[in-house]
TINUPA-53244 format. One record per residue: residue in one letter; z, y, x of N, C-alpha, C in turn. Coordinates in Angstrom, 1 decimal, always signed. Atoms other than C-alpha are relative to their C-alpha. Layout:
<pts>
("A"; (Z; Y; X); (Z; Y; X); (Z; Y; X))
...
</pts>
This chain:
<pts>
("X"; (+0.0; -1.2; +0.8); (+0.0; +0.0; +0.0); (+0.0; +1.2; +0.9))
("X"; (+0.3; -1.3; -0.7); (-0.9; +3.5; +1.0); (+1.2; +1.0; -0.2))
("X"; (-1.6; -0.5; +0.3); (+2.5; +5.3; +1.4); (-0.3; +1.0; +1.1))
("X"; (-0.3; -1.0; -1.5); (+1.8; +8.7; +3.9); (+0.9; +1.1; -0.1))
("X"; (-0.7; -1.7; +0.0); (+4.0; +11.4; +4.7); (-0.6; +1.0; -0.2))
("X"; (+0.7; -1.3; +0.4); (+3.8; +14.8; +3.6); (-1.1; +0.3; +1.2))
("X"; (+1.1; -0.1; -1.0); (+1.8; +15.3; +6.6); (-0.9; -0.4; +0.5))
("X"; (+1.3; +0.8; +0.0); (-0.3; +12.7; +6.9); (-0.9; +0.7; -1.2))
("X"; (+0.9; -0.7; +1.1); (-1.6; +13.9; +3.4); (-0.4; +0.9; +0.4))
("X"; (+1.3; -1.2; -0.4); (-2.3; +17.2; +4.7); (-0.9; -0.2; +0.9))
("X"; (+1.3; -0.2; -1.1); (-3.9; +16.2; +7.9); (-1.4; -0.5; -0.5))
("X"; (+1.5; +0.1; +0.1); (-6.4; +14.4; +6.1); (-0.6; +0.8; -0.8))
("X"; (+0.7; -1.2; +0.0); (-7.4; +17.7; +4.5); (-0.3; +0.8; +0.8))
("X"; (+0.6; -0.3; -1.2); (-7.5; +19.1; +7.5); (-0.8; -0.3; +0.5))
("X"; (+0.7; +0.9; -0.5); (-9.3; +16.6; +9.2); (-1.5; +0.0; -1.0))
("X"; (+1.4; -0.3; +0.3); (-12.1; +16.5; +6.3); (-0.6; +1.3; +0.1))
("X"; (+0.7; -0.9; +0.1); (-12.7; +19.6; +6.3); (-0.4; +0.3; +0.8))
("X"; (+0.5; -0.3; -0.9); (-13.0; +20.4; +9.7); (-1.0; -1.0; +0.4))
("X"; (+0.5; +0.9; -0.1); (-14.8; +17.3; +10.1); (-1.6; +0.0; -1.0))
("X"; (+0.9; -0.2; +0.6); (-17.4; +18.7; +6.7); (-0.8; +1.1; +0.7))
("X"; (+0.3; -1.5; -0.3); (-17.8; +22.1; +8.7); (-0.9; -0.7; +1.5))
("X"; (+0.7; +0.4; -1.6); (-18.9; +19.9; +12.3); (-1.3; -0.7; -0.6))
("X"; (+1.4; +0.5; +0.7); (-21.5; +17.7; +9.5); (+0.3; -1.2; +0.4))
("X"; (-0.4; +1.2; -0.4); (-19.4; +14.5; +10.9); (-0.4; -0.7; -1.2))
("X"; (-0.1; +1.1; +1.0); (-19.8; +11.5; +8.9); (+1.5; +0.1; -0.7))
("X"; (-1.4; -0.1; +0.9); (-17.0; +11.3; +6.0); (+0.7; -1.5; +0.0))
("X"; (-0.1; +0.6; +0.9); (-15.4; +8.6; +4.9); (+0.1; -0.3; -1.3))
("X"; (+0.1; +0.3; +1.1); (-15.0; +7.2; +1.3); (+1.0; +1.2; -0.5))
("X"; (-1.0; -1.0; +0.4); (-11.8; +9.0; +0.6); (+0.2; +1.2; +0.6))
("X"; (+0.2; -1.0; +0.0); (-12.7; +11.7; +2.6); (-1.2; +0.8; -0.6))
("X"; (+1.3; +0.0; +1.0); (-15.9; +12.0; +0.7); (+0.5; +0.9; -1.5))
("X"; (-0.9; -0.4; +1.0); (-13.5; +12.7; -2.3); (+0.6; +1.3; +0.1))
("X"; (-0.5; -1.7; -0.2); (-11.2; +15.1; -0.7); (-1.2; +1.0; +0.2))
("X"; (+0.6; -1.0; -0.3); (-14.2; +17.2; +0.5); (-0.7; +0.1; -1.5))
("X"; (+0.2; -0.7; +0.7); (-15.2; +17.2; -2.8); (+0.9; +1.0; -1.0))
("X"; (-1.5; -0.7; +0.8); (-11.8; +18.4; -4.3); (-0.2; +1.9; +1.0))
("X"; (-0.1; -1.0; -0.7); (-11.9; +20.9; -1.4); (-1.1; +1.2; -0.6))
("X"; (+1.2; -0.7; +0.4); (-15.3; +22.4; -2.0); (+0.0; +0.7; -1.6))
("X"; (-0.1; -0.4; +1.4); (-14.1; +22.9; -5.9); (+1.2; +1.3; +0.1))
("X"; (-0.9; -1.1; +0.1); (-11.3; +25.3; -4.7); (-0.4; +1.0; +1.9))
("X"; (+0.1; -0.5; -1.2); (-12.6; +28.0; -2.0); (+1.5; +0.6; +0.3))
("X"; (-1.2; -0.9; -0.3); (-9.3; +30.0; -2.2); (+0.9; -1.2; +1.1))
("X"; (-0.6; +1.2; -1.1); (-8.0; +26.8; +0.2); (-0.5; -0.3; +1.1))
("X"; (+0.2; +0.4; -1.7); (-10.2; +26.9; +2.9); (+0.7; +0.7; +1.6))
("X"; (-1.0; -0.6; -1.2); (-8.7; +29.8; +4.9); (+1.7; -0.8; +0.5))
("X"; (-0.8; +0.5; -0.2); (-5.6; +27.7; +4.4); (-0.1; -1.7; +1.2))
("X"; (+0.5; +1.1; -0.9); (-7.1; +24.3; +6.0); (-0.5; +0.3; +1.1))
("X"; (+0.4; -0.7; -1.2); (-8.7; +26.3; +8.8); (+1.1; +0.0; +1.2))
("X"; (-1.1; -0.2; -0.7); (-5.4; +26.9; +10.3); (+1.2; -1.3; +0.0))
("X"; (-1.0; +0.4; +0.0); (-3.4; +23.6; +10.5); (+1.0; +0.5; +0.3))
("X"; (-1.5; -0.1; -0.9); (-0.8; +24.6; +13.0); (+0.8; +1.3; -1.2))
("X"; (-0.3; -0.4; +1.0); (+0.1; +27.4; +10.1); (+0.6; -0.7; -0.5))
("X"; (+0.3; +0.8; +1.2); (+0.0; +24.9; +7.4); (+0.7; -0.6; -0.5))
("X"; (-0.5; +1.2; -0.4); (+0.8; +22.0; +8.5); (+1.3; -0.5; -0.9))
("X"; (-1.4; -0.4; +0.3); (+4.4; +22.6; +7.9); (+0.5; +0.7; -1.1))
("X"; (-0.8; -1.2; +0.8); (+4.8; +25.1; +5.6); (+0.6; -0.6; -1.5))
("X"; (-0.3; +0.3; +1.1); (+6.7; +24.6; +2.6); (-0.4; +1.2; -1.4))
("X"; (+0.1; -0.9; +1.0); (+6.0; +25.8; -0.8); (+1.1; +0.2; -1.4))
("X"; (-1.0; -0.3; +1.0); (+9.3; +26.1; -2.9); (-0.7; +0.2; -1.5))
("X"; (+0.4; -0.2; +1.5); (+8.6; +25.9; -6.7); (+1.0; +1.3; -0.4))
("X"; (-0.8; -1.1; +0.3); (+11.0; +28.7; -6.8); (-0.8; +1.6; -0.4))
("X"; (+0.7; -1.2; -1.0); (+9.0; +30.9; -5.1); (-1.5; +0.1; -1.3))
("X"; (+1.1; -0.5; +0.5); (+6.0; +30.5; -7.6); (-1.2; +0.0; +0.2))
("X"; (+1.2; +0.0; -0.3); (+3.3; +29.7; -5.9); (-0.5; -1.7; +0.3))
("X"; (+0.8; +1.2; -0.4); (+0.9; +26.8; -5.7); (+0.1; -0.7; +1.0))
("X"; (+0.4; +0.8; -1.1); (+1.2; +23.9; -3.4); (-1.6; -0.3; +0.3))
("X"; (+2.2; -0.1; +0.5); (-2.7; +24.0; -2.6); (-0.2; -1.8; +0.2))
("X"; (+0.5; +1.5; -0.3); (-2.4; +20.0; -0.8); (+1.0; -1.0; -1.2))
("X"; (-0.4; +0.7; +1.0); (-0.1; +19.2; -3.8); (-1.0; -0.2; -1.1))
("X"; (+0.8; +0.2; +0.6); (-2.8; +20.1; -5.9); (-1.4; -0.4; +0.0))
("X"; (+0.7; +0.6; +0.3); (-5.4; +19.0; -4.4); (-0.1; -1.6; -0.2))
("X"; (-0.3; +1.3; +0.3); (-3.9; +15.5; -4.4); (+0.1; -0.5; -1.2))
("X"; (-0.3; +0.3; +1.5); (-3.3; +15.4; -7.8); (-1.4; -0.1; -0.7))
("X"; (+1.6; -0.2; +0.6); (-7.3; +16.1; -8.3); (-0.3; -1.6; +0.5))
("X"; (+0.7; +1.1; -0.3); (-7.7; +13.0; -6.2); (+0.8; -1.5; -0.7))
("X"; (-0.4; +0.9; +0.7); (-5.4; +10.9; -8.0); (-0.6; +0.0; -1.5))
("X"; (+0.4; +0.0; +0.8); (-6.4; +11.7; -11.3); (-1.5; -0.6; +0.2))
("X"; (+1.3; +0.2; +0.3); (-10.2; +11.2; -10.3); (+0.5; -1.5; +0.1))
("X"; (-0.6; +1.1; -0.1); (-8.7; +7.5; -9.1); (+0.4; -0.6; -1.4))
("X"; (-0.2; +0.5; +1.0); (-6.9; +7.2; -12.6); (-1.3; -0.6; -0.7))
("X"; (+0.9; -0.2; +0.8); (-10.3; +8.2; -14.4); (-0.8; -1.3; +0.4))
("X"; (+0.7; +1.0; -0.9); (-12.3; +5.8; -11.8); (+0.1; -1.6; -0.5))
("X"; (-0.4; +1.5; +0.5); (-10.3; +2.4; -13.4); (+1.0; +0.1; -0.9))
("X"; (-0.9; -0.8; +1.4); (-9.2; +4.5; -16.7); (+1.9; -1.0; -0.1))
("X"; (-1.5; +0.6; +0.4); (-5.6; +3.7; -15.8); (+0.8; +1.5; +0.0))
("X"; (-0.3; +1.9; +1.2); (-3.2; +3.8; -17.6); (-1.4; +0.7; -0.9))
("X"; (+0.9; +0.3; +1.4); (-5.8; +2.8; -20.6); (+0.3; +0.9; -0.8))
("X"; (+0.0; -1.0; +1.0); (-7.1; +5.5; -22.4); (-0.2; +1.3; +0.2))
("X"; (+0.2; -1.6; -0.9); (-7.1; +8.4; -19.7); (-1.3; +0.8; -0.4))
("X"; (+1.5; -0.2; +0.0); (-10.8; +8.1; -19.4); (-0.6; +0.8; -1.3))
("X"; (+0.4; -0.7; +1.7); (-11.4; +8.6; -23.3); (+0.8; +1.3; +0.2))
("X"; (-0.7; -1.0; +0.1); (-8.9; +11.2; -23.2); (-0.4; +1.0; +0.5))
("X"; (+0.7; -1.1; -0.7); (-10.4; +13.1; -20.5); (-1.5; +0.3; -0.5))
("X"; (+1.6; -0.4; +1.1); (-14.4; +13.1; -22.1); (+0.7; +0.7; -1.2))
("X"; (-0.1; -1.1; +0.7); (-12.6; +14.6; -24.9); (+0.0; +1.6; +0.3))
("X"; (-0.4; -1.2; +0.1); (-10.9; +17.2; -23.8); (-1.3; +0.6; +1.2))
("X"; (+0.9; -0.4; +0.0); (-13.9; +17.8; -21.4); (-1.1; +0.8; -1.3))
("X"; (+0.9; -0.5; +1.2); (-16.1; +18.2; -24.7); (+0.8; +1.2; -0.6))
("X"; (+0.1; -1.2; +0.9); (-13.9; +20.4; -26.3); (+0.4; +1.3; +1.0))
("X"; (-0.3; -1.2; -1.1); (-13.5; +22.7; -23.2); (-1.6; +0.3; +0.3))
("X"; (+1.3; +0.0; -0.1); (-17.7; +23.0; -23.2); (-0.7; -0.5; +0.7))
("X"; (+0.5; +1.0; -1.4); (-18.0; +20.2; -20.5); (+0.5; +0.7; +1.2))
("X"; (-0.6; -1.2; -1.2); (-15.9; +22.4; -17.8); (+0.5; -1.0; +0.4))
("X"; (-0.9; +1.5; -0.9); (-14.9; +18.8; -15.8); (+1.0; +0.9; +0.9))
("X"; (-1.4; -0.3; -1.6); (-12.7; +21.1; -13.1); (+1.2; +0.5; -1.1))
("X"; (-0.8; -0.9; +0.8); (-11.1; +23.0; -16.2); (+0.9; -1.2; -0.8))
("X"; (-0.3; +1.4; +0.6); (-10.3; +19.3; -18.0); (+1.2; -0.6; +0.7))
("X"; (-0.1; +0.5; -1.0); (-9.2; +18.3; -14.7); (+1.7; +0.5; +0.2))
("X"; (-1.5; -1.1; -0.3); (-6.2; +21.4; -14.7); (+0.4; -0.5; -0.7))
("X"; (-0.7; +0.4; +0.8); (-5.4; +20.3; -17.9); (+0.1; -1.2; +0.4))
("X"; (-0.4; +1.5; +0.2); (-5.1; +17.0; -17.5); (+1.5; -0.7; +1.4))
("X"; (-1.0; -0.2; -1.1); (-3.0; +17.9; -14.2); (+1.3; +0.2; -0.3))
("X"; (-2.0; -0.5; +1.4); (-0.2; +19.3; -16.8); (+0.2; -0.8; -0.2))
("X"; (-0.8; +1.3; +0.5); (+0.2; +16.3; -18.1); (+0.6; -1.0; +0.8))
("X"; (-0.3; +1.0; -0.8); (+0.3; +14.2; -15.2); (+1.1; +0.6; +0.4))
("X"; (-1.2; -0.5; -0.3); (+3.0; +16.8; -13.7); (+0.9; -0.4; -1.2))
("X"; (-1.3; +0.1; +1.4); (+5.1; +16.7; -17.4); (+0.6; -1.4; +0.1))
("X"; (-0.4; +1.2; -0.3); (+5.0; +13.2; -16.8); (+1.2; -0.6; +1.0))
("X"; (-0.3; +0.4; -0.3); (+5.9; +12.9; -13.9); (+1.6; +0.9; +0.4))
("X"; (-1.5; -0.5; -0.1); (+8.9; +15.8; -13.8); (+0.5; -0.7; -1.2))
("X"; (-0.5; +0.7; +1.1); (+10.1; +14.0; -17.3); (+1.1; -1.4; +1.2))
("X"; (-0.4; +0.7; -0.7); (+10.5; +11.1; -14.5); (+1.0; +0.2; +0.8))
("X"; (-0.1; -0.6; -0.8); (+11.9; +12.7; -12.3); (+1.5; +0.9; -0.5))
("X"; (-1.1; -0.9; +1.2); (+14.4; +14.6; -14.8); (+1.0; -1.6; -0.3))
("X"; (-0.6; +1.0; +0.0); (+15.1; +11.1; -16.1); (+0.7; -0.9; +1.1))
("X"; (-0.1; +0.8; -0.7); (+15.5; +9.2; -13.4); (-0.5; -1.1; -0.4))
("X"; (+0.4; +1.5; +0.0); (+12.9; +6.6; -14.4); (-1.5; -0.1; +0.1))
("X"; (+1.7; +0.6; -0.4); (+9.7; +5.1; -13.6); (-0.9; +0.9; -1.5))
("X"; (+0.9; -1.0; +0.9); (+6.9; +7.5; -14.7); (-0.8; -1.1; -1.4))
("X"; (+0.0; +0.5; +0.8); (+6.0; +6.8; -18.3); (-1.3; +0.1; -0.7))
("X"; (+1.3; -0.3; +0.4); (+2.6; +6.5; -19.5); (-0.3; +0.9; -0.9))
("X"; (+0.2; -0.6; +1.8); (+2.7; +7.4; -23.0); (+0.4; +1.3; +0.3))
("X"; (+0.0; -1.1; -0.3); (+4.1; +10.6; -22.0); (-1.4; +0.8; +0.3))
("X"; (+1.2; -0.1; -1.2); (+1.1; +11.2; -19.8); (-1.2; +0.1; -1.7))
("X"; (+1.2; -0.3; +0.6); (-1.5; +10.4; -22.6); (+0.3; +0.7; -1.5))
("X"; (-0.3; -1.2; +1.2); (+0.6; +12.3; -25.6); (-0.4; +1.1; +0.1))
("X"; (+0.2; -1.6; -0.4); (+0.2; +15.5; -23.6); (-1.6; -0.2; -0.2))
("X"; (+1.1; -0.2; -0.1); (-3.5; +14.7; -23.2); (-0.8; +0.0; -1.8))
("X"; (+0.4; -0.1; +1.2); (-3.4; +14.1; -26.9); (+0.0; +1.4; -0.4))
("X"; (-0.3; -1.3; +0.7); (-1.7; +17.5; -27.8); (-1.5; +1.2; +0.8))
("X"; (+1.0; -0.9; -0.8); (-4.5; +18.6; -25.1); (-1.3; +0.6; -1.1))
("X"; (+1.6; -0.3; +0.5); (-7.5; +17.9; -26.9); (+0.4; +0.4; -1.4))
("X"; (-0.2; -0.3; +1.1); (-5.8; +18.7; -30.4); (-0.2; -0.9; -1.1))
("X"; (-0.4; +1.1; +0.6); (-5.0; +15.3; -31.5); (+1.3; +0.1; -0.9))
("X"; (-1.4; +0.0; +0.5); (-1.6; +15.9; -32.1); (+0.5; +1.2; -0.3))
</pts>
């Protein structure tokens, strides 16, 4: 199982990108990240600069965006959608796609709410993230519920 530290995850943003900008060959999952990357420019000046970066913390206090939290979360989700787990995402997401006018990055934020609600709910509780959570919100998304 794939288990990296906070820093492993960022270097391999680092690493693709610097790695997209030389025209290196990618791999699979960096293939992915650089496409997550390429959907948010406001992040490249930030990947430019490991030694910056690297390290930095982003307190939810403070109000600002984790940029490698979030782009992680783009690549997990695409992963859920990829082997619609859990069951049901996939549909869930084509919805609320359609009723957002086919805006896949805009679908993508929302659907990111939900996975966060989910998984602070867990996290709140103290228990193993709960699916049904996860696809209620996607319900209330698309205006199911």
């Amino acid at each position: 199982m794939f288990n990296p530290t906070r820093n492993q995850a960022r270097q391999l943003f680092f690493d693709t990108w610097h790695k997209y900008q030389q025209r290196e060959p990618l791999s699979g999952m960096e293939t992915i990240a650089v496409e997550v990357i390429l959907q948010h420019p406001e992040y490249h000046s930030i990947l430019q600069d490991t030694e910056r970066y690297l390290d930095k913390d982003y307190p939810p206090e403070q109000g600002k965006i984790n940029p490698f939290l979030h782009m992680s979360m783009h690549i997990a989700i695409r992963e859920q959608l990829t082997i619609n787990q859990p069951t049901g995402i996939l549909q869930r997401f084509e919805q609320l796609k359609i009723k957002l006018q086919g805006d896949e990055h805009e679908a993508m934020h929302h659907t990111m709410d939900c996975l966060a609600e989910m998984l602070w709910q867990s996290q709140r509780n103290q228990s193993s993230p709960d699916a049904s959570i996860y696809l209620e919100c996607m319900d209330k998304q698309i205006g199911n519920k």
